[in-house]
N, C-alpha and C positions, 0 to 999 in steps of 0.2 A: 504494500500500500504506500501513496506518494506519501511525503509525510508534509502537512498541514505547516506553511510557513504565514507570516505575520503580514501585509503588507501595510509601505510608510510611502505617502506622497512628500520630497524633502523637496524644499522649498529655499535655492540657494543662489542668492544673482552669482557670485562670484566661482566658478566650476570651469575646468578646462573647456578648452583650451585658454582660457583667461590665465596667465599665470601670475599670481597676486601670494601675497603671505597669508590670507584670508581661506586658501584654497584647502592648505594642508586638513583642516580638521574634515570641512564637511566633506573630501574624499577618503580621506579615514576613516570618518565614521558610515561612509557609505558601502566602502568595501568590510568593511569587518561585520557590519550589519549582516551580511550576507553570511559569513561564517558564525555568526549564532542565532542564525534561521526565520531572518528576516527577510524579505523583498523589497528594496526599494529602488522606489522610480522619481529621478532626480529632474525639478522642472530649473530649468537657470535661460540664461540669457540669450536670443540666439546671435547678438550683436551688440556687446556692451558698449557704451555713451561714455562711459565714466572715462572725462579726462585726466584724471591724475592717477588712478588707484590701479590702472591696467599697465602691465611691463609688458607685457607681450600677448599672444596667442598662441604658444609652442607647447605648451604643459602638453603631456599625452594624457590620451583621455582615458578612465579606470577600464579594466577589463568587469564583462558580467554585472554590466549596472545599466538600465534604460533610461535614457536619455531625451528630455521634451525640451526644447526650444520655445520661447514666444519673443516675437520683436519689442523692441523698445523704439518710441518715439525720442527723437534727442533733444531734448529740453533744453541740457549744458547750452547748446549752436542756437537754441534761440534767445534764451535768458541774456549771454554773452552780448549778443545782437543790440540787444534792449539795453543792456545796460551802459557799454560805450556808445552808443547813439545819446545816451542822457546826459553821461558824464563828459562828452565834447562840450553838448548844449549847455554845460553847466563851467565849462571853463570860458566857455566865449562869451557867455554872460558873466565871466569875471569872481564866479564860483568856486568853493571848492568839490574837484571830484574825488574817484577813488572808492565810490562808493556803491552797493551791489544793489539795487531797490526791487527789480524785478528777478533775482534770486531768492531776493527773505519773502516775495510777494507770490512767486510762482512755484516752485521748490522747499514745499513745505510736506514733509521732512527733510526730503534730499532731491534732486533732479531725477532719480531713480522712481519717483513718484508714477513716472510716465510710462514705466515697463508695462507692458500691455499684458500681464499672465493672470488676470483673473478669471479669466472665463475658463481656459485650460486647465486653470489649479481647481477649481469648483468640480469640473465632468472627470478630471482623474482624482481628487478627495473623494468624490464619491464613491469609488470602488476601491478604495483602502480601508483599511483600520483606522489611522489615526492618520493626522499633520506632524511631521514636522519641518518648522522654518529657521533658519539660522540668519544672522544680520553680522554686519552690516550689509547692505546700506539700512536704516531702517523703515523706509518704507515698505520694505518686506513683513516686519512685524503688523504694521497695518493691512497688508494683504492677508495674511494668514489668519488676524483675527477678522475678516470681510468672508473668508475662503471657509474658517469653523458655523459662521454663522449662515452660510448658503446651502454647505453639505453635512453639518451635523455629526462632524465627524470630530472626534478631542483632536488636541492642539498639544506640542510644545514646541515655546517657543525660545527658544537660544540668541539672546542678547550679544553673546560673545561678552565684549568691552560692554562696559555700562552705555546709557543712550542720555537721559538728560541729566544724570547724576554724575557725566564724565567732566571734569575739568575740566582738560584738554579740549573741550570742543569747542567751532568757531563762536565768531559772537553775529548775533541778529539780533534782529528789532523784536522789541516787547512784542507784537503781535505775534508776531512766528513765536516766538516762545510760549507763549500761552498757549498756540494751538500742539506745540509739541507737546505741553503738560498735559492737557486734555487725551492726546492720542496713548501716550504714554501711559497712563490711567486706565486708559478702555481696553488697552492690548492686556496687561497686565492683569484688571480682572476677568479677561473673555477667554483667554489660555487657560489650560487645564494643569499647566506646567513651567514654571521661567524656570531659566536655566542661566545663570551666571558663570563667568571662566576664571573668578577667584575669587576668595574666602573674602575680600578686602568689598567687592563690589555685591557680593552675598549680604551681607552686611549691612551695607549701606541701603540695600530697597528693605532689607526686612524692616530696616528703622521709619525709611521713607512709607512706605508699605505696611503694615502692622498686621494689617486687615485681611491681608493677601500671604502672611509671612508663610503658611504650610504651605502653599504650591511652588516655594521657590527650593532651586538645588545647585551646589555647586561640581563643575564638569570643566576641570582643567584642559588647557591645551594637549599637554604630555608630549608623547615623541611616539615616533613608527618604530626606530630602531636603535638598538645603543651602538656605540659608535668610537667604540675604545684604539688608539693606533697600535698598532704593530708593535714590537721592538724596536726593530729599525726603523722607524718611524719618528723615534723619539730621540735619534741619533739627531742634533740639530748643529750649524758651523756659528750660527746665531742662535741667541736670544728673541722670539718672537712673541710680541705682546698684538694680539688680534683682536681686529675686531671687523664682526660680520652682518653686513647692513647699513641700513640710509644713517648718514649722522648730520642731524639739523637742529636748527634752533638752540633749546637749552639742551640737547642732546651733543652737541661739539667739546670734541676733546681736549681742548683749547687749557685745561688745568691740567692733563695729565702730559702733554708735551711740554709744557712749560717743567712740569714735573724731570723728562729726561733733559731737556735742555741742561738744565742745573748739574743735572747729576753728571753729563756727559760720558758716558760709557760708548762707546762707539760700536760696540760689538752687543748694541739692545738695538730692534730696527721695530716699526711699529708698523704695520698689515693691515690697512683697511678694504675690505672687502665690499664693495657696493657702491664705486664712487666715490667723489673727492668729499668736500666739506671744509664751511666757510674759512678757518685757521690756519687751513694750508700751507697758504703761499707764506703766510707770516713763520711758520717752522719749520720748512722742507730744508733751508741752510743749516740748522741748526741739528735738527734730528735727523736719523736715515727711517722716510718713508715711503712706503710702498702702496700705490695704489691700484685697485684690481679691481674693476667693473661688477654690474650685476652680474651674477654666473648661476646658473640653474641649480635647484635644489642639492643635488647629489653632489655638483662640484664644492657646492660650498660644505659640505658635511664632508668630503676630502680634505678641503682646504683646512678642517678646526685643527685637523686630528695633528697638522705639520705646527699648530701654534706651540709655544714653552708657557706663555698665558694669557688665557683668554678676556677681555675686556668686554665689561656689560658696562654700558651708559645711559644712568638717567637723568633727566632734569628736571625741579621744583618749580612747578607753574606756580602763574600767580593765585590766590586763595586756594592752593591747594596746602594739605598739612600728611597729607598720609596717602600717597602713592600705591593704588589700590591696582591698576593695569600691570600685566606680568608678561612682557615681552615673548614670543616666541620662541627665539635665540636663547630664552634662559635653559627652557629642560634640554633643547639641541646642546647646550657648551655643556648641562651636567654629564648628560650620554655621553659625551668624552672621555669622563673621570679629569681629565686634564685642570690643574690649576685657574681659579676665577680671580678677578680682581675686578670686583661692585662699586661701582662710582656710581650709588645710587643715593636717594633720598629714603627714609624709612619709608616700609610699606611691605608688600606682599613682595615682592621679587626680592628683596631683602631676606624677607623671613623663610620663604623658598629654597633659595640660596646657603642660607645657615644651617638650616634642619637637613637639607641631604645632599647636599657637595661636600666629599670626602677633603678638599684644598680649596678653601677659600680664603681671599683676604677684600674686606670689607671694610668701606670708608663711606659714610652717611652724610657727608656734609660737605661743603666746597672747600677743602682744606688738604693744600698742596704737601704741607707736610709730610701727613698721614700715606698720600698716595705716595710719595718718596719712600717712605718706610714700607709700605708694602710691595713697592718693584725690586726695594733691594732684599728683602726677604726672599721673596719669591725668587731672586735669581740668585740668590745664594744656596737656595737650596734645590737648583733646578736638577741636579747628578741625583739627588737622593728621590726624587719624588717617582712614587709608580703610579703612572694613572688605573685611577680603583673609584667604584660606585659602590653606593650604599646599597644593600637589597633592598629597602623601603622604597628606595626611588625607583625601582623597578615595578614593584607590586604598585604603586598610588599614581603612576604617571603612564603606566605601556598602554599604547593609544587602544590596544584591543582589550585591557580590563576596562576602561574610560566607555568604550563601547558599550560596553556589558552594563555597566552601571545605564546608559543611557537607557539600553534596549527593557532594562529591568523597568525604569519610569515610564516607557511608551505602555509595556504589558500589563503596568497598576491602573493605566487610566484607561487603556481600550477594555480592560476587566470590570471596572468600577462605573464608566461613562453612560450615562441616562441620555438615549436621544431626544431632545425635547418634541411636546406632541407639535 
């Protein structure tokens, strides 16, 4: 007899061949679905809009997963249209421009608003089990609580990063935000299930949230695979201090070269992987660095295992106090085992970092010193270190237990779930 699988309509703008950082979870959790006896049929984009957040279209696309496409209307190319057409008229009248009007006016939540996959997500919800949607961008949360209420079928709905509880996020006009608290509010009691990616952002809705605090859970990023080097591997002719991904904003390394500067060791060279970054040109005499373009997933999980230590970078926004977003790259450098050095603000990537990196060295605050003391540490004791993972980090982060736990909440709610008459 066949044996009776589950099925999930997942609900993901960002999916191969999109290749974004956004990608890894909900193809992991797509394929692993599949290995503890789930079906799911993944609806994404069949032509993303999205001008910043797409690197490419080369991702290859998962084996044994179906695949539904809907067009998006491109908002971005008209909003853009609208808005320097305002912003001339406003310097020719002697104004100042710069400013986005029909963005916060049209583009509410996000440009993504305009994906045309309603009516698809509704005719394929209906012959599933459940929903589930993963964001960013988040007008997908709004789709899928639009998509629960048409087909009757439970919802969870996967925030990822937090949505209007993030710091980090840009700034708009009162109006838009009001109507994101509103949206924000409705999606959250109309899910069957929120689903946050750390303890820090867990947190933070159940406090926002009281009312709603049972259907929330937390479902870290984790990792596909651990990612230990070789021996020879570890044979290095330098000291490599790496780091893998975009570095902007308060995100620039800008203290921790001033850091080698000082020290001058000529035989430490600093590996940035993903692009330059603003500090550059001011330290490239001073320090030896290396710059190395975006490279596809795999190259870059090659690339960790050749670092001597790995460099995580965060930076303290304004009204922020407690740094609750936990970088991707974090559980990728622990699957190394290989030495970290957190140039972070307190917060969840911090406490991550501490609880299961067997080599860490951690500085909380913009304090050049400290990071001098731990590069010299770390390269003092670079002969003696063996890169080693904790089992815990194995057991609470391998993307296929993360699975399991997911697959566990879809089967509480399509068990439990009342279709309404």
């Amino acid at each position: 007899m066949r044996e009776l699988r589950r099925r999930v309509l997942m609900i993901c703008y960002y999916f191969p061949p999109s290749r974004t950082s956004a990608i890894a979870r909900s193809v992991g959790f797509a394929e692993n679905l599949v290995r503890v006896g789930w079906e799911p049929t993944v609806l994404t984009v069949a032509k993303p809009r999205d001008t910043w957040g797409i690197k490419s279209l080369d991702a290859p696309l998962p084996q044994q997963i179906s695949i539904v496409r809907a067009r998006e209307v491109n908002l971005n190319r008209l909003v853009d249209l609208l808005d320097t057409l305002v912003n001339k008229a406003r310097l020719l009248l002697g104004l100042k421009g710069g400013r986005y009007y029909f963005r916060d006016l049209l583009c509410i939540p996000d440009p993504q608003i305009a994906w045309l996959a309603f009516f698809k997500a509704v005719t394929f919800a209906r012959r599933k089990d459940c929903i589930y949607v993963t964001c960013s961008p988040f007008s997908s949360a709004v789709l899928g609580g639009l998509v629960k209420v048409f087909s009757r079928r439970p919802l969870v709905l996967d925030f990822r990063d937090a949505w209007r509880l993030n710091p980090h996020g840009l700034e708009h006009t009162r109006i838009h935000n009001w109507v994101v608290a509103l949206m924000e509010k409705w999606v959250i009691k109309t899910c069957d299930r929120l689903v946050l990616n750390t303890r820090g952002a867990l947190t933070a809705y159940q406090r926002e949230y009281p009312e709603y605090a049972r259907k929330m859970m937390w479902i870290p990023n984790g990792y596909d695979k651990l990612n230990l080097p070789a021996p020879e591997e570890c044979k290095r002719d330098k000291f490599v201090i790496m780091h893998v991904g975009s570095l902007y904003g308060t995100r620039d390394p800008a203290l921790l070269l001033e850091a080698l500067t000082e020290l001058n060791h000529r035989d430490i060279e600093f590996v940035q992987v993903g692009g330059g970054f603003e500090s550059y040109d001011h330290y490239k005499d001073h320090v030896t660095i290396t710059l190395i373009n975006s490279v596809p997933p795999e190259e870059a999980l090659r690339l960790m295992r050749s670092a001597s230590l790995l460099y995580l970078k965060q930076g303290l926004e304004k009204n922020d106090t407690q740094y609750v977003a936990v970088a991707a790259k974090t559980y990728e450098y622990i699957a190394t085992g290989l030495p970290i050095l957190v140039d972070c603000p307190p917060g969840d990537n911090i406490d991550i970092v501490r609880e299961y990196a067997e080599h860490a060295y951690i500085v909380t605050e913009a304090n050049k010193e400290q990071i001098k003391e731990a590069i010299l540490s770390a390269y003092g004791r670079r002969s003696a270190v063996t890169p080693s993972i904790r089992a815990r980090f194995v057991d609470d982060f391998d993307r296929l237990n993360l699975t399991k736990k997911l697959a566990r909440a879809m089967e509480e709610i399509v068990r439990t779930h009342v279709t309404p008459l």
